[in-house]
N, C-alpha and C positions, 0 to 999 in steps of 0.2 A: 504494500500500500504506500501511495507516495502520497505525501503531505504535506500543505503549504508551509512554509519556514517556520512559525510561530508555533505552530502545533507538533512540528517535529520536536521543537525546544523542549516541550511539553512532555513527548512520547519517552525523548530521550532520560528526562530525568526518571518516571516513571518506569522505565524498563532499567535503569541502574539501581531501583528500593528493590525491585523483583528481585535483584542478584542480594542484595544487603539483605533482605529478608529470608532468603532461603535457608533451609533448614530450621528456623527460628518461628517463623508463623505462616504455615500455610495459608490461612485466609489473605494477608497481607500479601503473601507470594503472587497468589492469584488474581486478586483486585488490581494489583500494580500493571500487572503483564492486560489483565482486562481494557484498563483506563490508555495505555499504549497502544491499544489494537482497537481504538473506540474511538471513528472520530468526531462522533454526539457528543461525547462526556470530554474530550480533551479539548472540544470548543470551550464546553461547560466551564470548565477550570480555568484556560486561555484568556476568559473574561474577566477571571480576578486579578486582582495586583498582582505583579511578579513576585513578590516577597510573600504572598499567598496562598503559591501552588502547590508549595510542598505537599508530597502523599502524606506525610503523619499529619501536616494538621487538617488537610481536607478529610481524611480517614477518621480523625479522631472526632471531627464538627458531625460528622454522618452519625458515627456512635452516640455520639452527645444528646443526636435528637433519633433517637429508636433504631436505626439501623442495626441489625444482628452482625455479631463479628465472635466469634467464626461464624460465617454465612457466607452464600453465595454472592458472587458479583454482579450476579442479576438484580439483585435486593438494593448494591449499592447503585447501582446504573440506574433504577428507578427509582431510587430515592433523590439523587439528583437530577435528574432531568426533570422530576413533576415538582422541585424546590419552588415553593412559594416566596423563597427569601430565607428563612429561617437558618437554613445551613448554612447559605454564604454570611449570612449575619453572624454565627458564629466562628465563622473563617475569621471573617474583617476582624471583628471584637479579639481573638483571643490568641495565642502564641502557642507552640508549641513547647512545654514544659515538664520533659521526663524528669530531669532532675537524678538520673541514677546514681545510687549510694554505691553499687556495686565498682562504681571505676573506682572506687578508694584501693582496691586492691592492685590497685597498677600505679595509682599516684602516689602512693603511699611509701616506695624505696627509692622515687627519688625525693622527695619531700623528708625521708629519714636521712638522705644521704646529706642535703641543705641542715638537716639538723646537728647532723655528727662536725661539721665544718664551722657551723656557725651560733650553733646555740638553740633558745627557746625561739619558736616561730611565732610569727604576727600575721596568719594568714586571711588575705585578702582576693579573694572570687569573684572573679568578672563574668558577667550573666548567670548569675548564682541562684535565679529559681525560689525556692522555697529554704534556702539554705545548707539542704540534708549533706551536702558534701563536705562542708564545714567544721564537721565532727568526726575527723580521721583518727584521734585517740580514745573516741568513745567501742572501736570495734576490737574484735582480735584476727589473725589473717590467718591462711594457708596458701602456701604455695608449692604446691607439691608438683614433683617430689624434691622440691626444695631447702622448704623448711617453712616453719608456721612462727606468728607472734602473738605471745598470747600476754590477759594478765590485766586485759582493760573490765573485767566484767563482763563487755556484752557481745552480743551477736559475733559468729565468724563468716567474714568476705572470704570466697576461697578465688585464687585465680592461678590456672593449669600454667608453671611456669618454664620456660627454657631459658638457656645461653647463663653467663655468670651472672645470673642477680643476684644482686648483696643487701641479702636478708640482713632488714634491720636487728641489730642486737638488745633495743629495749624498746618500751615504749615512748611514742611521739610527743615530743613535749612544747605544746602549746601553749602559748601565752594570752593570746587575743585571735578572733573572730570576726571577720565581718564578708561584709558583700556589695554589689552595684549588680542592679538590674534596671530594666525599663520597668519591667512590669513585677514587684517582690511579690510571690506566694504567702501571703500569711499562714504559717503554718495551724494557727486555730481555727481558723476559716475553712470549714467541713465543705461546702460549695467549691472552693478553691483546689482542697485537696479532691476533690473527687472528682476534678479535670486532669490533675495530675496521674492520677488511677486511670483515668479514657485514655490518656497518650500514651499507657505499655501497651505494647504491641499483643493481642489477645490469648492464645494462649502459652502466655507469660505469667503462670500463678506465681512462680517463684520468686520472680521481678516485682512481681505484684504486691507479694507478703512482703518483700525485703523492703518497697516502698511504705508499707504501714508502719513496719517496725522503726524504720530511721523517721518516720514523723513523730512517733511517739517520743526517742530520743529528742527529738530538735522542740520537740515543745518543754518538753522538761527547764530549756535553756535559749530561748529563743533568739536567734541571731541577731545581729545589729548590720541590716538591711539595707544601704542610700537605695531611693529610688533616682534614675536620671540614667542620662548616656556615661560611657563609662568615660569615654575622650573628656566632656566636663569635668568628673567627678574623682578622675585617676591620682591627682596630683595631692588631692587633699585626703582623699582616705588614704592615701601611702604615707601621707605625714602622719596622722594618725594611728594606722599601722606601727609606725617605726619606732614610737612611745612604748612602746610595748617587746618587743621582741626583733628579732629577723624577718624584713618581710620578707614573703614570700608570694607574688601573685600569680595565680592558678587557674588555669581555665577548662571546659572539657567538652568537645561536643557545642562550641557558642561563640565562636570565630567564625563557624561555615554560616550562621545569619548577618554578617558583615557582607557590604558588594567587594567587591575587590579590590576597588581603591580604598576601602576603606580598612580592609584585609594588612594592607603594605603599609598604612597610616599606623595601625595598630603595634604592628613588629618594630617600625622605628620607636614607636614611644618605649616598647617595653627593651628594645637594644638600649636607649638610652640610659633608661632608669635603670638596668645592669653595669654600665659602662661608668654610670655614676657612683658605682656602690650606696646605691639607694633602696636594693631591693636584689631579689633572685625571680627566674620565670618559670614557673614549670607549662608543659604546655601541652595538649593531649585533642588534637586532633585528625578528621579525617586526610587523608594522604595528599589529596589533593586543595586542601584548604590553605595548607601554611607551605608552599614550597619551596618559602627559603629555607626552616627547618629540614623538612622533606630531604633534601638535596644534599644534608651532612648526613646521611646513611650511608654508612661504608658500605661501598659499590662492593667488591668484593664481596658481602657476607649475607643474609636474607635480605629480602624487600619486602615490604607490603602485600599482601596476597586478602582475597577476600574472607578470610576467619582473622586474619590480622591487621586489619583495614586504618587503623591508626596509627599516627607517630607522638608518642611521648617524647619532648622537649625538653631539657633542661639547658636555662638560659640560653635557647634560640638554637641548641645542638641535641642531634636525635639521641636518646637513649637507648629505647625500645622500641618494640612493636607490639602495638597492644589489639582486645579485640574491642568494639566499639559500645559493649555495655558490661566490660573489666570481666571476661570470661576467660581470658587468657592472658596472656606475658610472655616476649622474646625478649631477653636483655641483648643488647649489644656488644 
């Protein structure tokens, strides 16, 4: 099927979730590959803002308002084309905000390793959702068959490890907390959270339960939130941050909703603020999102492949390869 330019754009991004999704949620596999071979519904989508087409959040606004998931693609193809509004209303209106606690298990050696180097951390997360990520000392890990950290009390992150990672030798020692987002999750906010719950990918119980549990955690202790763009707001929570401990700012999965000028915008401020000894970067995204990162992976040794679809960053140089909701670990 040959498609006008716009709707290829469209086809295109939606047959690359199909590949990201497989194995992980069939229904999602299916819809993706559906909405690619559909050129009714990829008009449908075509109409919304570019910053709006993404499959998780058009998938998750479907779910929002009845759509069954796991269910057929039929279900979803007819739920948007007979859209009174409703659905795109919740496109427009709302973000996509998984929030997963489970990458703590891949952020977490190098964020030990910034500790062993430099002290108590002051960490500070840019697009930081609802917070849950923010509480990297509240868990205990595995990385088998690596080695485990235990000793915080709660929940264990497990993440299947290769290559030399250096298992941290004790627990994380944080100082201070915070975050910048456009849009903060209150985490007491039951409404809020259970948009967060619509954006895991369906049958994800695991993900699911592991996002209950770290809500629980982050209410106990509720983070200290800016709302604003992070370019405004960067200068003054790292001063902030810096009263406190080592910063350290951290991102995961929240660089790829930047355009790309604004992608390159972002890397110089955070090379700066390294370059400055003002801060450290850790950085944990898709392959294709940061590739000036991207591009310090020794040629020589793995690459990116799609169960390892991300690159871990420390200050602006690859580490690892991770998978894209902390299910695994390559060290470098």
């Amino acid at each position: 099927m040959s498609l006008p330019v716009e709707l290829e754009a469209v086809a295109r991004q939606y047959r690359g979730f199909a590949v990201a999704t497989r194995g992980q949620s069939a229904c999602f596999e299916e819809w993706s590959s559906g909405v690619a071979g559909d050129e009714e519904v990829l008009g449908w989508i075509a109409a919304l803002p570019r910053g709006k087409q993404q499959p998780n959040l058009v998938f998750a606004a479907a779910r929002w308002n009845g759509v069954a998931a796991p269910g057929p693609y039929a279900g979803l193809r007819a739920a948007l084309l007979s859209d009174g509004g409703t659905i795109r209303a919740t496109i427009l209106e709302r973000r996509t905000q998984t929030n997963e606690v489970g990458r703590l298990a891949t952020l977490v050696p190098a964020l030990a390793r910034v500790a062993a180097e430099a002290g108590p951390l002051a960490l500070l997360e840019v697009g930081t959702s609802a917070g849950l990520c923010l509480f990297p000392d509240r868990y205990d890990y595995a990385w088998p068959p690596l080695g485990t950290l235990a000793g915080s009390g709660g929940p264990v992150l497990t993440a299947p490890a290769e290559g030399p990672l250096p298992v941290p030798a004790g627990p994380l020692p944080v100082a201070w907390r915070g975050g910048i987002d456009l849009a903060p999750v209150d985490v007491r906010d039951e409404q809020a959270v259970a948009w967060l719950e619509t954006c895991v990918w369906p049958e994800q119980d695991e993900r699911r339960a592991r996002l209950r549990t770290a809500v629980a955690i982050a209410r106990t202790d509720p983070p200290l939130i800016a709302q604003g763009d992070l370019f405004d707001l960067l200068d003054e929570r790292v001063a902030e941050a810096g009263r406190h401990g080592t910063v350290v700012v951290f991102h995961s999965a929240v660089a790829m909703y930047l355009d790309r000028p604004g992608r390159a915008r972002f890397v110089g401020r955070m090379r700066g603020l390294v370059a400055a000894g003002r801060g450290r970067w850790v950085s944990n995204e898709g392959r294709d999102v940061l590739p000036e990162v991207t591009a310090t992976v020794p040629a020589e040794g793995p690459q990116p492949d799609e169960r390892l679809s991300f690159v871990l960053g420390l200050d602006g140089r690859a580490v690892a390869l991770t998978h894209q909701h902390g299910a695994g670990i390559r060290w470098l």
